[in-house]
TORKESE-111100 format. One record per atom (N, C-alpha, C, O, CB): x, y, z negated. Coordinates in steps of 0.1 Angstrom, whole numbers, plus 5000, padded with zeros to 4 digits. Each point is the difference from the previous one (the first is absolute). Glycine has a CB too. Layout:
% residues N
XYZ...
***
This chain:
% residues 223
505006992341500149914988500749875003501049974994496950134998501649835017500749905007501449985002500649904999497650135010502550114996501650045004500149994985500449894995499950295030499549924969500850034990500449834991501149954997497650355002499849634996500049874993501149915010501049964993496250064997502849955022501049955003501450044997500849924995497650045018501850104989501750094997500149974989501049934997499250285017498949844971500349914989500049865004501149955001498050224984499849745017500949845001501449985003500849944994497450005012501650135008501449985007501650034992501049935000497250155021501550064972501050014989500249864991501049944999498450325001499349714992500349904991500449875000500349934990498750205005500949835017500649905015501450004995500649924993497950155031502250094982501050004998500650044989501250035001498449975017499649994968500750054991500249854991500949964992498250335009499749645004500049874993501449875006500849934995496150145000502649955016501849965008501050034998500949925003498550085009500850114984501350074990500249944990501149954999498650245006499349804985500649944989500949815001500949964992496850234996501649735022500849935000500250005016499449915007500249974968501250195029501249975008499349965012500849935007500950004975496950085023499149995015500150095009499850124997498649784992501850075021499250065014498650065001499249945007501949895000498650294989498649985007499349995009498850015000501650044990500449925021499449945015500149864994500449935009500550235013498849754965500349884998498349994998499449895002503650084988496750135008498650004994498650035007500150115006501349964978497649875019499050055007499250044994499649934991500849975023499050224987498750074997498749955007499750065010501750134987497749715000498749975006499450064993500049994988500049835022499250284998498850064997498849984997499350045009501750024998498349884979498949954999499050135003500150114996500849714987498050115028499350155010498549904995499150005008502950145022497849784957498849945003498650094992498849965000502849805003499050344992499150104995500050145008499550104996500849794980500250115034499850125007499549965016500249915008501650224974497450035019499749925021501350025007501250004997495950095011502149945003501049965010500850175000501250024997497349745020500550334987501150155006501250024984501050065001496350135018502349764971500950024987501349905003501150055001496850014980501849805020501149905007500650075016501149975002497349794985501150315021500750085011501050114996500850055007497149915005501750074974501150114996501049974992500850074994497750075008501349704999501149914991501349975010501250014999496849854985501150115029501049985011500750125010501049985007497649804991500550335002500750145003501150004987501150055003496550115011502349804975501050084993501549855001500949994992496750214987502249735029501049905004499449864995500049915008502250264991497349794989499649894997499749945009499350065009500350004975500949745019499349975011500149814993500149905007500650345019499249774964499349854996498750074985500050074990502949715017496250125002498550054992499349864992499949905006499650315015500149804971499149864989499250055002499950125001501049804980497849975021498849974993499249914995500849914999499550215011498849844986499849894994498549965002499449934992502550124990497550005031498649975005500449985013500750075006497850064979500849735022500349995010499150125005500550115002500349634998498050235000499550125013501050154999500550055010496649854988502950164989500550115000501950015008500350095008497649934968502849905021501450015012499849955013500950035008500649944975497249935022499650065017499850105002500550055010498749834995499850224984499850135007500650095001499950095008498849884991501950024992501350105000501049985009500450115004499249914975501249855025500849985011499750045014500750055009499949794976497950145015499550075013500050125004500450055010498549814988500550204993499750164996501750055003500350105008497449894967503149935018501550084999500749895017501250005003499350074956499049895044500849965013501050115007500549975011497349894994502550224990500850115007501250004996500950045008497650084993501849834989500949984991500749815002499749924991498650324992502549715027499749885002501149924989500149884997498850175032502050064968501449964993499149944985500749914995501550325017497149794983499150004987500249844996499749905006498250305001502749824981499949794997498950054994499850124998502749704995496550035004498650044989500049874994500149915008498250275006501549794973500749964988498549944993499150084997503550125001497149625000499050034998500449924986500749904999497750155024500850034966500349964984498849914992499050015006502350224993498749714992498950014996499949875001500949935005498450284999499449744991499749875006499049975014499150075005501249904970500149945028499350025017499449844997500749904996501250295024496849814983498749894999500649935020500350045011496750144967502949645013500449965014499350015012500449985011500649884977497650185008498950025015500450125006499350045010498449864980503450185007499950145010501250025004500450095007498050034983502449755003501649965012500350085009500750095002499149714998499050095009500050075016500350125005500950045007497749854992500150204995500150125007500550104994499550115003498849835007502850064980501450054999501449934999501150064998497350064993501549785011501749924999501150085013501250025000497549694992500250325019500850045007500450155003500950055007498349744998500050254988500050165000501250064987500350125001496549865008503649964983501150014991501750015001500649945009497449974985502450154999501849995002500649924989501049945002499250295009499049784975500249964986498949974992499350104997502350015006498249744990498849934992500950004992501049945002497449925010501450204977500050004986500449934991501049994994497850105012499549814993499549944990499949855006498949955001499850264988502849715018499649855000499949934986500949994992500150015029497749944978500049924985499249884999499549944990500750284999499849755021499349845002500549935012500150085009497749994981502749785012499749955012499250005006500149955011500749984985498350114999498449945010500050125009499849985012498349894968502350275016499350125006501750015007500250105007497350054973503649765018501049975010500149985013500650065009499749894975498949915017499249895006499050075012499949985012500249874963499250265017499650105009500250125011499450035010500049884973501750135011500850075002500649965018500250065011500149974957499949835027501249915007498849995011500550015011501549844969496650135020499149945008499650125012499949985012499249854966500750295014499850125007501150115005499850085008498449884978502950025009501350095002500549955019500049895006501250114959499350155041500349975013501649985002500649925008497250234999502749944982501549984998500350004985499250064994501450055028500449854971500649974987499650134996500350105007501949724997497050204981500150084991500450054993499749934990499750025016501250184987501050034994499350024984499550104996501949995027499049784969498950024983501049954993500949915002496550045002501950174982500749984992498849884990498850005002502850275002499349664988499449914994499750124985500650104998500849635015497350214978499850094991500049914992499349895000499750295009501949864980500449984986499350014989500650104994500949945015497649934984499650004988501450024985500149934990497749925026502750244987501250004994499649984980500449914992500850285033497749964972499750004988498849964995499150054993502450095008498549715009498449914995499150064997499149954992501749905000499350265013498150034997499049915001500449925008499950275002498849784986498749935006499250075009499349945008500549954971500150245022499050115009501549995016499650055011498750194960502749725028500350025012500249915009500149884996500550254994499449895022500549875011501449975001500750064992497650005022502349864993501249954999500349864999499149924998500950284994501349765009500449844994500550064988500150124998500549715022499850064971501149994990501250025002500349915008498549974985502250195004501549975001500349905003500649985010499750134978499549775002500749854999498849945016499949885003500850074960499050125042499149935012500650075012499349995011498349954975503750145014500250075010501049905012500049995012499750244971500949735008500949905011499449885009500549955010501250084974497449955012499349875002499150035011500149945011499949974966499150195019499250105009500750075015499650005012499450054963501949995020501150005013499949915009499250005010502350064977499449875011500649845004499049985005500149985012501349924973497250085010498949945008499850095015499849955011498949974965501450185022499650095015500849975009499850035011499450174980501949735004500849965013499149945015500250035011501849914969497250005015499549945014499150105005499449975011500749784982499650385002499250075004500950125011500750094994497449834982501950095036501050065012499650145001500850085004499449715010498350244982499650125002500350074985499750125001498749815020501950034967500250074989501950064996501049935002496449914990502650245005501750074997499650084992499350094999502149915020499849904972500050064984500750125004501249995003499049804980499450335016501650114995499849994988501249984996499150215020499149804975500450054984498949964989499649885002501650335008498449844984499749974987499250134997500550115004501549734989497050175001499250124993499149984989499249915000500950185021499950004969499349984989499450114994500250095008501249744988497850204990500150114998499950024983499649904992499550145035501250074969499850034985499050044991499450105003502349945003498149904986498750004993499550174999501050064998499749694987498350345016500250105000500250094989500250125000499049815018500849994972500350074982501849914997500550014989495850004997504049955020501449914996501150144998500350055011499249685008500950334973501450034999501150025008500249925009499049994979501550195008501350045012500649855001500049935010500950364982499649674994500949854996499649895009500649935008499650124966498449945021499249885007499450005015499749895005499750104972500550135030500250045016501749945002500149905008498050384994503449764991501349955010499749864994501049955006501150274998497549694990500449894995498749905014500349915007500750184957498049955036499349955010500549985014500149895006498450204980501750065020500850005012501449955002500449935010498250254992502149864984501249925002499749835003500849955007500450244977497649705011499949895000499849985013500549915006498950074972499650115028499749965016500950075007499550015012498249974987503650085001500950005006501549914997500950025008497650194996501549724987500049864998499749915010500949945006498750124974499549945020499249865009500250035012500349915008497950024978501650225019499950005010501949965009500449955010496850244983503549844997501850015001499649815002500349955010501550344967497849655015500349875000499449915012500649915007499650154968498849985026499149965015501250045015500549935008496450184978503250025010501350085010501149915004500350005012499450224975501049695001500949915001500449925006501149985005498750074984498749875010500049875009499950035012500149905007498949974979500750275021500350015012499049945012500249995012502050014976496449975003499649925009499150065019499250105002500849774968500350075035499550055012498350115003499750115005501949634999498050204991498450034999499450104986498950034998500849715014501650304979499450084991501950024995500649934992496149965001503850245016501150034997499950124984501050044995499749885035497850114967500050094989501150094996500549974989498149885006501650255013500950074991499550125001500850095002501149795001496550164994499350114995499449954987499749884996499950225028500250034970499150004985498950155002500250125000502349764979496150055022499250105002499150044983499049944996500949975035500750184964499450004985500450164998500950065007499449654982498850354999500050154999498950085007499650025012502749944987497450094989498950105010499850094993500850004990497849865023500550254987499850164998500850004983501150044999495950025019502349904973500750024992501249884992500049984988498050185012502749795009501349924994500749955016500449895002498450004969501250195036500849995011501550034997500849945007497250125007502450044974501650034999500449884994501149965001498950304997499049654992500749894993500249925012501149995004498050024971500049925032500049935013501450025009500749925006496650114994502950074998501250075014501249934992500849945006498450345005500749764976501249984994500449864993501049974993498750285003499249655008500049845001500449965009500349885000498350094990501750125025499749915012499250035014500349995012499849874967498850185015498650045009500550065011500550115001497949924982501349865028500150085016498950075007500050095008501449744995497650114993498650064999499050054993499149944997501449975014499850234986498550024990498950075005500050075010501349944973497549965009498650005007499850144994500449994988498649735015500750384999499950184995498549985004499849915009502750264996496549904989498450055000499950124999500050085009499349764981500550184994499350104992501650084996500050094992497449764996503250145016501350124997499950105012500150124997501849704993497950125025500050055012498450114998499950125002501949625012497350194983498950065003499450104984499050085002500649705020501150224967499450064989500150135000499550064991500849764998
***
């Protein structure tokens, strides 16, 4: 089940790159593994997959342990992460998600052994139920992390409301691949952003076809 669901993504990767004119090696597939154990995530990475999401700290220690065999594995953590448990994952990560406060920056910066690779998270279509900054709070928000040595911006990530529209999915991602192109510009040392992590199980082809270098897959892989 696993093989087969992949090979469809993998096609629509490449079919959604087709339509405008992408690479699909431009594109990464992270594998949201936070509803499945571990021997199901083992047959993610026998079948080549090797960047994995989760969004519980305890649950991606045990699984990185469990899967220690596998050492090539980025593991991708999403979600919101409470500043008391920093610690005992900041270092165990390849990719944070969800930067959306200084404070849990600040933290970051207190507990990290080497520079972290985060995406800032966008509150693109103001939800009230979501996390994130504001748009109009992205440059500013930036700019501030400069003094922080252990944080690196690659990019920008957001996500789509889950009843929003084909129209209203490209007009969203197109805005945060916007920002993320504009952040990109200034070139700045500490947050060169030229990733967009947005798209998942159902509106990953609109995502691809905005931009999206990274999408987060779940329930496509495992249904």
């Amino acid at each position: 089940m696993i093989s087969e669901n992949l090979q469809k993504i993998q096609q629509e990767i490449q079919d959604s790159c087709a339509l405008v004119s992408r690479q699909a090696s431009d594109v990464h597939l992270v594998a949201v593994t936070k509803s499945v154990d571990t021997p199901m995530t083992q047959t993610l990475l026998e079948n080549g997959v090797r960047d994995c999401a989760e969004n519980r700290v305890e649950q991606l220690l045990s699984k990185k342990q469990a899967l220690r065999n596998y050492p090539d594995v980025k593991w991708h953590f999403i979600g919101n992460l409470q500043r008391r448990k920093v610690k005992s994952i900041i270092n165990e990560i390849d990719y944070f998600h969800a930067l959306d406060s200084f404070k849990l920056a600040q933290e970051i910066q207190k507990r990290a052994e080497q520079p972290i690779n985060c995406f800032v998270e966008v509150n693109v279509s103001q939800e009230a139920s979501k996390q994130g900054i504001s748009p109009e709070e992205v440059d500013s928000f930036i700019q501030d992390l400069a003094s922080l040595d252990k944080i690196h911006v690659v990019g920008l990530m957001t996500m789509a409301p889950i009843d929003a529209s084909s129209n209203e999915r490209h007009q969203l991602f197109k805005t945060l691949k916007q920002l993320q192109q504009r952040i990109a510009d200034l070139q700045l040392t500490h947050a060169p952003c030229l990733d967009t992590s947005m798209g998942m199980s159902n509106d990953f082809s609109e995502a691809i076809q905005e931009g999206a270098t990274f999408i987060r897959v779940g329930t496509a892989l495992f249904q």
